[in-house]
C-alpha positions in Angstrom: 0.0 0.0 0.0 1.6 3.4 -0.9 2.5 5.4 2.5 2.5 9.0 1.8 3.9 9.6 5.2 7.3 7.5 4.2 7.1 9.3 0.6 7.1 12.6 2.4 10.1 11.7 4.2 11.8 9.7 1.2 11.1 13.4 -0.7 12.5 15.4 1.4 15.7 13.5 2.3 19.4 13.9 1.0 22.1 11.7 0.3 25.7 12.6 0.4 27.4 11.9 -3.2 31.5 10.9 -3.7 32.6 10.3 -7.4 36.2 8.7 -7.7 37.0 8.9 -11.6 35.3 12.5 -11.8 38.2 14.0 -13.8 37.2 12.0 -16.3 34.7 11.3 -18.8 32.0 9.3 -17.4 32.9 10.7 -13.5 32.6 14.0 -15.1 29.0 13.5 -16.8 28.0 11.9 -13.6 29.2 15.1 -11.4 26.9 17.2 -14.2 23.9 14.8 -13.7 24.1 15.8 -10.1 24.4 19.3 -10.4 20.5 19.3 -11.3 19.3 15.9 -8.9 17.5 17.4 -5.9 18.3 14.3 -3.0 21.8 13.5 -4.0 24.5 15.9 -2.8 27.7 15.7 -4.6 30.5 16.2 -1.5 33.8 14.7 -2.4 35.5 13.9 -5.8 38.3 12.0 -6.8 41.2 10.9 -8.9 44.3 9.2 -7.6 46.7 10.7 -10.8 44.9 14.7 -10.2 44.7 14.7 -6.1 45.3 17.8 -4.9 44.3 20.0 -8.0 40.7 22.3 -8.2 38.5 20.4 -10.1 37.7 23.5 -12.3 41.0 22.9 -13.7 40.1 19.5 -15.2 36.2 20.0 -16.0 35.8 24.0 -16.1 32.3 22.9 -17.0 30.9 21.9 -13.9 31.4 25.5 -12.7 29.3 24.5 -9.3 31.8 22.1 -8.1 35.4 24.1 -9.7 36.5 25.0 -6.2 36.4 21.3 -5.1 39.5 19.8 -4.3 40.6 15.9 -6.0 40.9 13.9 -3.3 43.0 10.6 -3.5 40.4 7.2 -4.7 41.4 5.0 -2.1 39.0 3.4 0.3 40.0 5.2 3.1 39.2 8.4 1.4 36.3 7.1 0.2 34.9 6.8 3.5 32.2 8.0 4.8 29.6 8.7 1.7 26.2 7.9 1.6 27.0 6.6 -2.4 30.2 6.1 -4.0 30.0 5.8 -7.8 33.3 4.4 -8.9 33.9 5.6 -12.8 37.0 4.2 -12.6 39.0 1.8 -15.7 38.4 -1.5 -15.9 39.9 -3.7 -13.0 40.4 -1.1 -10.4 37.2 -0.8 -8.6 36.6 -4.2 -7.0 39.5 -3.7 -4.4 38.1 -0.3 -3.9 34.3 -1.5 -3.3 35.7 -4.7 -1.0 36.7 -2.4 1.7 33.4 0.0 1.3 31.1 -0.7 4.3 27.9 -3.1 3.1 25.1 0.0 3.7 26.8 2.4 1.5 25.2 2.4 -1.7 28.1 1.9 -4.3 27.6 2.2 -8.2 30.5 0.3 -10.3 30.9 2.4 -13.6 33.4 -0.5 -14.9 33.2 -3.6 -16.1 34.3 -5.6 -12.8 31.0 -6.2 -11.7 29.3 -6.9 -14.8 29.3 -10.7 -16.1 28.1 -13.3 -14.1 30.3 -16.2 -15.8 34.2 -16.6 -13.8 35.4 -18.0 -16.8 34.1 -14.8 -19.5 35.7 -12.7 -16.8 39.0 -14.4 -17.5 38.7 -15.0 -20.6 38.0 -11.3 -21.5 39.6 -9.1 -19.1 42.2 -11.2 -17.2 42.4 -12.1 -13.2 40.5 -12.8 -10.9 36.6 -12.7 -11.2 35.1 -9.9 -8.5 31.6 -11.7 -8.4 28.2 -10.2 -9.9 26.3 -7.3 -9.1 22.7 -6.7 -9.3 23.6 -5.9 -13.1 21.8 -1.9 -13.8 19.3 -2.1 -16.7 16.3 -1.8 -15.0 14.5 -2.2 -18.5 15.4 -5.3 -18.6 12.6 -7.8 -18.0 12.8 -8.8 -13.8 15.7 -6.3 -13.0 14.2 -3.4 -11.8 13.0 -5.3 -8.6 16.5 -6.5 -8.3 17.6 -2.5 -7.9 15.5 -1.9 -6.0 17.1 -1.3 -2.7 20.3 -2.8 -3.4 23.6 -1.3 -2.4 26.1 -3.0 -5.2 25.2 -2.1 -8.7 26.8 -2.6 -11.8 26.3 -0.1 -14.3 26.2 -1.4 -18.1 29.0 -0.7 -20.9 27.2 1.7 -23.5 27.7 -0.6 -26.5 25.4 -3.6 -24.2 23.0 -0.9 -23.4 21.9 0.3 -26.9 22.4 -3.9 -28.2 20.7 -5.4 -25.4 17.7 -2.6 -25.4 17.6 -2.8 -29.5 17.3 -6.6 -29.3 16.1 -8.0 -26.4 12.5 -7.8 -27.0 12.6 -9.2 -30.5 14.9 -12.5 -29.0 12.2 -12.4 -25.6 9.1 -12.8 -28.3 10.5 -15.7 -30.3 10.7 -13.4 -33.6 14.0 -13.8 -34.9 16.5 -17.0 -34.5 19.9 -16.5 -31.8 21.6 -14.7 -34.1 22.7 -11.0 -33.5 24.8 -9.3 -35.7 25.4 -5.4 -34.6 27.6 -2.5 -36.5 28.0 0.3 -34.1 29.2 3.6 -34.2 30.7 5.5 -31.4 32.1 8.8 -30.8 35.8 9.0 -29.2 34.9 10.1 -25.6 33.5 6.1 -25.2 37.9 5.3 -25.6 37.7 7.3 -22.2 40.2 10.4 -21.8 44.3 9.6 -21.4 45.8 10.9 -24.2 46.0 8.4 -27.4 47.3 9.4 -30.9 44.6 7.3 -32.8 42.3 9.8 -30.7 44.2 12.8 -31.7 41.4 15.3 -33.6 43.9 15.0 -36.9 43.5 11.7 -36.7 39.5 11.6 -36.2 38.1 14.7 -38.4 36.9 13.4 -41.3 37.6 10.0 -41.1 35.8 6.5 -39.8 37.4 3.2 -39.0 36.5 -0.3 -37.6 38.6 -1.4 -34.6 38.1 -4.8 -32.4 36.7 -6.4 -35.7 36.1 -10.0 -35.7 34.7 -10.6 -32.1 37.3 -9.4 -29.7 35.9 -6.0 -28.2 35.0 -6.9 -24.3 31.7 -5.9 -24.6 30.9 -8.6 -26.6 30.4 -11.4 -23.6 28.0 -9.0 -21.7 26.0 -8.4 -24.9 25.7 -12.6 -25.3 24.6 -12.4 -21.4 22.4 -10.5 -21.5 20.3 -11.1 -24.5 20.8 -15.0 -24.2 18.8 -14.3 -20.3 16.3 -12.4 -22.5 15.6 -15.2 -25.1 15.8 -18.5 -22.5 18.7 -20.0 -24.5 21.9 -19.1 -25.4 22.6 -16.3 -28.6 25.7 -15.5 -31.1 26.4 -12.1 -30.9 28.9 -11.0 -34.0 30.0 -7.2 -32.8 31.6 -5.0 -34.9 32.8 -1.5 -33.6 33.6 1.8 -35.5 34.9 4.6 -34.7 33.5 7.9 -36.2 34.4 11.7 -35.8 32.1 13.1 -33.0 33.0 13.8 -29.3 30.1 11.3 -27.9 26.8 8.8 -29.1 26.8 5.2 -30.3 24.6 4.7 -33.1 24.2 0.6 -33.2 22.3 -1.4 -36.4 21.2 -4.9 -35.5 19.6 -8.1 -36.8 19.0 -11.0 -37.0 16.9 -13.5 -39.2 13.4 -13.5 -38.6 11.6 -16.9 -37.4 9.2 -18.4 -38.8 5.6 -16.8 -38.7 7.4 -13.1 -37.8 6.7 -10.2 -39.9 7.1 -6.2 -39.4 3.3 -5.6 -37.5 3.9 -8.9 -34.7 7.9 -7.1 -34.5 6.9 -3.6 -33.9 3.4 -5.1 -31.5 6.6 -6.9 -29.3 8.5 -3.4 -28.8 5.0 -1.2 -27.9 4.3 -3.9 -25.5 7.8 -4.1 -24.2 8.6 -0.3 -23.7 5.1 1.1 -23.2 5.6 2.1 -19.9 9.7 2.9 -19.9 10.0 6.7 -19.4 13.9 6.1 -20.9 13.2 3.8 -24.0 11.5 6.0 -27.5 10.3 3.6 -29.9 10.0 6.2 -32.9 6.8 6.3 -35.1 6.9 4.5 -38.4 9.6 5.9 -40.7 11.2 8.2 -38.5 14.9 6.9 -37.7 17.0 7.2 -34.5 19.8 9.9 -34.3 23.0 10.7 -32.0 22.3 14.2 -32.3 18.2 13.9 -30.4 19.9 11.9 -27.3 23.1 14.1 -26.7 22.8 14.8 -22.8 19.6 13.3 -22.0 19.4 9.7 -20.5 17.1 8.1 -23.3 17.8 5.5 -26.3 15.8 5.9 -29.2 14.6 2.7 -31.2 13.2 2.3 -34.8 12.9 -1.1 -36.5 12.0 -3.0 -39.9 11.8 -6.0 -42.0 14.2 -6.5 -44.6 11.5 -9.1 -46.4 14.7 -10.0 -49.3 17.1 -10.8 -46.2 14.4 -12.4 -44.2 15.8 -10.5 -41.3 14.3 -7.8 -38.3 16.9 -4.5 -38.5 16.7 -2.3 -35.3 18.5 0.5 -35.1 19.3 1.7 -31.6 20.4 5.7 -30.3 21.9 6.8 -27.2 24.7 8.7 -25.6 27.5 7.0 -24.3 28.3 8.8 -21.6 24.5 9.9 -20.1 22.1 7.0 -20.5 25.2 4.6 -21.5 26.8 5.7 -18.2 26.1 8.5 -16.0 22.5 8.4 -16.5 22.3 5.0 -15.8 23.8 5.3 -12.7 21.8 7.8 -11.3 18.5 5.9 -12.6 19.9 2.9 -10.8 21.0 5.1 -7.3 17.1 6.3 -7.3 16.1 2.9 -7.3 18.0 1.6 -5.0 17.2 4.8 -3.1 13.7 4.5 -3.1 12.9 7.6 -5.3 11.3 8.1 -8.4 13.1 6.5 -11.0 13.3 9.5 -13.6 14.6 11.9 -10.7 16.7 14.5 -12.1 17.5 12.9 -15.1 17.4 14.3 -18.5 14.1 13.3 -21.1 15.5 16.2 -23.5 18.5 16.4 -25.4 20.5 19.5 -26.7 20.4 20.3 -30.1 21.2 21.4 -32.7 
């Protein structure tokens, strides 16, 4: 029964916010998110190679928070937060989040917490497996209850959050056979932001390449994960990755063949039904087609799809920004779960444009 006494309380209430990572990309977007979230207070940032510098220094755009001072990311500094969102590279957070107390609510940007499988873990990223976190894509069919409340959350990759939301309720419905393949396009801010000369704007402007071709980007196992749990039985997943001259936005073309019986109305009936009620997930109308440019800064994918009737095949074509709903956003979406706020709480429906 809804208590409006407890959602008085819940309303009114603030949570105290440190970000280790926040010099860079993803920390960064997530310190902007919380510039404009009414419960969640950021106090503390941090960035082991930066400690001791003004943040305004490194991110002159989050003029609110310039004057705050990097803090080193250990645990020890760490302390003492009511939610510590670790946007930190791949590997480094689990030591980190083993020594955070279990009722601080702590939000794994990285991949560490991700797959549930010790052996992909291995396989794809090396060492030892950190274990499974209630894994933060509360579209997905069951997983909202799952964040709900929690205090260890694993936030998606961005390439796993546009596949997995393109094709997931196309594999759920039976309409096409376990067979994903997926061309995606992604600015340079999703290689993160240490200098690299591939990244170098000479390089970039006016040029677009593949990289990780022939199944070896690590996004690839949680992409299998999750949309094998999604169709009951395991599914081939053949990612390719390209690189293309914009700052941030993955723009990612699936398919698959259609099964038997499936055509375009039972396809697009499967996605109204399964985003009807998801304030994050815009299935276009008919004939209008998903860009970068309508989800830069808001925490939304947009979706179109058809029927290729000469391939036999369902096409989706999936939008979203890397670093809001592909990570930042994400986060925050899952921290007001676990919270016990509303889920869209101070999180962007509108992008910028032009």
């Amino acid at each position: 029964m809804h208590d409006p006494v407890w959602s008085c309380i819940v309303s009114q209430q603030t949570w105290t916010v440190g970000v280790t990572g926040a010099t860079g990309y993803a920390g960064g977007e997530v310190c902007r998110l919380l510039a404009g979230h009414p419960h969640l207070r950021l106090t503390g940032v941090h960035a082991n190679s930066s400690a001791g510098r003004r943040l305004g220094e490194l991110q002159p755009h989050l003029l609110p928070y310039a004057d705050m001072t990097v803090q080193p990311s250990d645990a020890a500094a760490l302390a003492g937060y009511d939610v510590v969102v670790l946007a930190l590279p791949h590997g480094e957070s689990a030591a980190i989040a083993a020594q955070l107390p279990d009722d601080v609510l702590v939000i794994d940007c990285g991949a560490d917490h991700r797959l549930n499988d010790p052996a992909a873990w291995a396989r794809w990223y090396g060492g030892e497996h950190a274990g499974h976190w209630p894994y933060g894509l509360p579209e997905l069919p069951g997983q909202r209850q799952q964040l709900t409340g929690a205090r260890r959350i694993a936030v998606p990759g961005c390439y796993p959050t546009s596949v997995t939301l393109a094709m997931a309720p196309a594999l759920a419905a039976g309409l096409v056979t376990p067979d994903v393949v997926v061309v995606a396009a992604s600015g340079t801010s999703g290689a993160g932001k240490s200098a690299k000369t591939h990244l170098l704007g000479s390089e970039v402007m006016g040029s677009a390449s593949a990289y990780g071709v022939g199944g070896v980007h690590r996004h690839t196992p949680e992409m299998v994960q999750n949309l094998s749990q999604a169709a009951g039985r395991t599914v081939g997943v053949s990612f390719t990755p390209t690189l293309v001259p914009m700052s941030r936005g993955i723009l990612a073309t699936c398919s698959a063949p259609l099964a038997e019986g499936a055509d375009a109305d039972s396809a697009r009936a499967a996605y109204v039904e399964a985003y009807a009620d998801e304030p994050f997930v815009q299935l276009l109308p008919e004939g209008q087609w998903p860009t970068t440019a309508a989800v830069l800064g808001a925490n939304t994918v947009q979706l179109q799809l058809a029927v290729d009737p000469d391939a036999g095949r369902l096409v989706v074509v999936a939008a979203v920004d890397n670093l809001t709903k592909g990570t930042a956003g994400a986060a925050l979406q899952c921290a007001n779960l676990a919270l016990g706020l509303p889920e869209t709480t101070g999180l962007p429906l509108v992008g910028v444009a032009p």
